[in-house]
C-alpha positions as CSV (number, residue, x, y, z in Angstrom):
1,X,-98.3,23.6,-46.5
2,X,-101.4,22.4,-44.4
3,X,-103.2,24.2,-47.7
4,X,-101.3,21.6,-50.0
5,X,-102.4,18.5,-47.7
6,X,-106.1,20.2,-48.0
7,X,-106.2,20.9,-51.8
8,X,-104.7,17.2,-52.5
9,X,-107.5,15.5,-50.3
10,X,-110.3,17.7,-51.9
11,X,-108.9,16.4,-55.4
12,X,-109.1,12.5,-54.0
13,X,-105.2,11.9,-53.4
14,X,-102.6,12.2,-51.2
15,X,-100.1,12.0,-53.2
16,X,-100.9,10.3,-57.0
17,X,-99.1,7.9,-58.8
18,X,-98.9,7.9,-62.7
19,X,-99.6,5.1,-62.8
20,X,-102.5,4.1,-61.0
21,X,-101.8,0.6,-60.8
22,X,-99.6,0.6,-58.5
23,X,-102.1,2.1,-56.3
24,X,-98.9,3.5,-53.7
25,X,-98.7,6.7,-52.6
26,X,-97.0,9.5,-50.6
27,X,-98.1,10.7,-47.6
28,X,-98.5,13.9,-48.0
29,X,-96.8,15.1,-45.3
30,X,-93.6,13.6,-47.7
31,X,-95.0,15.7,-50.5
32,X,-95.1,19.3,-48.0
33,X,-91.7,18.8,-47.1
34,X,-90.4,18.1,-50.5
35,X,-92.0,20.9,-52.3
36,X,-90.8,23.2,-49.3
37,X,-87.5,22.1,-49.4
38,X,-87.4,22.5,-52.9
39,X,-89.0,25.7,-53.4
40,X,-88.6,27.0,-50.0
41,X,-90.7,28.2,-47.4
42,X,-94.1,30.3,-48.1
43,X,-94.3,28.7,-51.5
44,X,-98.3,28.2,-52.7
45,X,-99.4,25.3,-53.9
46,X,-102.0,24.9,-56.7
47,X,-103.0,21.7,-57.3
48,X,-103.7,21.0,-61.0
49,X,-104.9,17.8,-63.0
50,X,-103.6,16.6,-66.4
51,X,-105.5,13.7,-68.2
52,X,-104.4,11.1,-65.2
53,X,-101.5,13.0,-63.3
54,X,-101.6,15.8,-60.9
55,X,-99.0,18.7,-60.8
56,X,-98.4,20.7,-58.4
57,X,-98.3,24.7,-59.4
58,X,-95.8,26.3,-57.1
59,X,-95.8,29.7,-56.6
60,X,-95.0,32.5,-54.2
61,X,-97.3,36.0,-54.3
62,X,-98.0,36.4,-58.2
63,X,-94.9,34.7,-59.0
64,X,-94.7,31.0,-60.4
65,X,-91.7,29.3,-59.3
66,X,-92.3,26.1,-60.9
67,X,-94.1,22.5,-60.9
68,X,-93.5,19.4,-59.3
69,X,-95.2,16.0,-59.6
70,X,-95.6,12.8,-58.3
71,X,-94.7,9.4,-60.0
72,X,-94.1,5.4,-59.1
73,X,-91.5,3.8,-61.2
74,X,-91.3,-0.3,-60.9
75,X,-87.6,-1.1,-58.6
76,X,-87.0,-5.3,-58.8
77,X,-90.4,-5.8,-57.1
78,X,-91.9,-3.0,-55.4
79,X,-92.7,0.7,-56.5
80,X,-90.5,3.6,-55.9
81,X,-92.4,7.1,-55.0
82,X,-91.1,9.8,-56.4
83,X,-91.1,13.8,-57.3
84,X,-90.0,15.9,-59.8
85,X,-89.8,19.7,-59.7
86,X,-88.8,22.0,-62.3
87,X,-88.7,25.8,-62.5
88,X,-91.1,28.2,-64.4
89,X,-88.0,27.5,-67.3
90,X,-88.4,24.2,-67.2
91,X,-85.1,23.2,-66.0
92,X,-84.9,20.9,-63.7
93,X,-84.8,21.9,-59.7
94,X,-84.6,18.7,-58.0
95,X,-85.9,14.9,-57.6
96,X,-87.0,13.4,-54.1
97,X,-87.4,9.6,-53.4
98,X,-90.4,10.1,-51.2
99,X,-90.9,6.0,-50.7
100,X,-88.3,3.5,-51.5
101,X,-90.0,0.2,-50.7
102,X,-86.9,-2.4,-51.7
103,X,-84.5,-3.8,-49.6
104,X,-81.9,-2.8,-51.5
105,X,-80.9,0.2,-54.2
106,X,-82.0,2.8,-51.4
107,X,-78.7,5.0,-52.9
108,X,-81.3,6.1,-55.1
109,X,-82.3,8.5,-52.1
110,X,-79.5,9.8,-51.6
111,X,-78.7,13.7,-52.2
112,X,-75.7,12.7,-53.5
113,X,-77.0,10.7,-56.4
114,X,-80.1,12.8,-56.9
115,X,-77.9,16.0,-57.2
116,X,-77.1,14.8,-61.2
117,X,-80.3,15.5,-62.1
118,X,-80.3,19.3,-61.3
119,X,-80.1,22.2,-63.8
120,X,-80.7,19.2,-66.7
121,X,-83.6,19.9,-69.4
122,X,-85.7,17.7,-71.5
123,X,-82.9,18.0,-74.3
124,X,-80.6,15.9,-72.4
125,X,-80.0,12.7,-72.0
126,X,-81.0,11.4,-68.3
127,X,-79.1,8.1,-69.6
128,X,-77.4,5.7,-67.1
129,X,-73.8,5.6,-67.9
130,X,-74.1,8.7,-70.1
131,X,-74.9,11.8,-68.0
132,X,-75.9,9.5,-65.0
133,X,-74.2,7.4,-62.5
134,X,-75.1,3.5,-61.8
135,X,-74.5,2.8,-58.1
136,X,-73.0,-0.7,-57.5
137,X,-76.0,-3.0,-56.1
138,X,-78.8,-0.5,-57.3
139,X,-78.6,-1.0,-60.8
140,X,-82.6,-1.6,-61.4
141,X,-83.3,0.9,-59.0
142,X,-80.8,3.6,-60.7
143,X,-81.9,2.4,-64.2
144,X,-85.8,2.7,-63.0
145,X,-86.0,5.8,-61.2
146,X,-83.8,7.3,-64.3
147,X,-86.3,6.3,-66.6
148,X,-89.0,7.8,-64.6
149,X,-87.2,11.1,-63.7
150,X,-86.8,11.3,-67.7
151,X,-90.6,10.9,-68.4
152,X,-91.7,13.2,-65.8
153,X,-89.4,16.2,-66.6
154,X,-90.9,15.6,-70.7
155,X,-94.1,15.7,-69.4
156,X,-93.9,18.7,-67.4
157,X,-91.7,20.7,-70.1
158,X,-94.6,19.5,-72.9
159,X,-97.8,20.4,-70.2
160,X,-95.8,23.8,-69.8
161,X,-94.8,24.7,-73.4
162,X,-98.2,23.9,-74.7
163,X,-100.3,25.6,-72.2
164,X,-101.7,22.5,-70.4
165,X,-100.6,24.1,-67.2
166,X,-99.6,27.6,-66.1
């Protein structure tokens, strides 16, 4: 992973936010151990850029595994870091708070509240109270990074289907 740390600081980040902003980040030690958690150990990172965001292009000898990226949703009053990875099918793998910066609503965090989001697609819902839990006391935070996992996992199923990363 040393080669992600190296690829992200040649591009100017250490992590990027969507939204720029915010100006937070990830350290990217936090971004190594997610993606290797995620993907396992001896994955390759590739980092790519799309208009403002950077993916991640995961892969392991010729084969591509999947893509991952780093956003910044608004909580009450500070930004939450987080990443999404999907597979090469565009299903989703996982989602990793990588900086929760509120007092409250860390849940969010949590594997058991992250765990929803596996195996879901673009086509569904991602909606609080639908396919999605609220935990009591982290309603923003739930509602928030929700809303966030949502646009991330649309953005990386369109930058996929069309091409704009491979």
């Amino acid at each position: 992973m040393r080669r992600l740390r190296a690829a992200m600081l040649a591009a100017g980040i250490a992590a990027t936010s969507a939204v720029p902003a915010f100006g937070q980040r990830a350290p990217a030690a936090k971004v190594d151990a997610s993606v290797r958690r995620i993907f396992g150990a001896g994955a390759q990172v590739a980092v790519l850029t799309v208009g403002a965001d950077t993916v991640l292009r995961v892969s392991r000898a010729d084969s591509l595994l999947g893509f991952a990226v780093v956003r910044n949703v608004t909580g009450k009053d500070q930004p939450i870091t987080f990443l999404v990875a999907v597979d090469s099918g565009n299903v989703l793998k996982d989602v990793d708070v990588l900086v929760y910066r509120e007092s409250y609503g860390g849940e969010v965090a949590y594997d058991a509240w992250r765990r929803q989001f596996r195996g879901k697609s673009a086509g569904d819902p991602l909606q609080v109270g639908r396919d999605i839990r609220t935990i009591s006391g982290a309603t923003i935070s739930v509602n928030a990074v929700t809303l966030g996992v949502r646009r991330a996992l649309a953005d990386l199923t369109t930058w996929h289907t069309t091409g704009a990363i491979q």
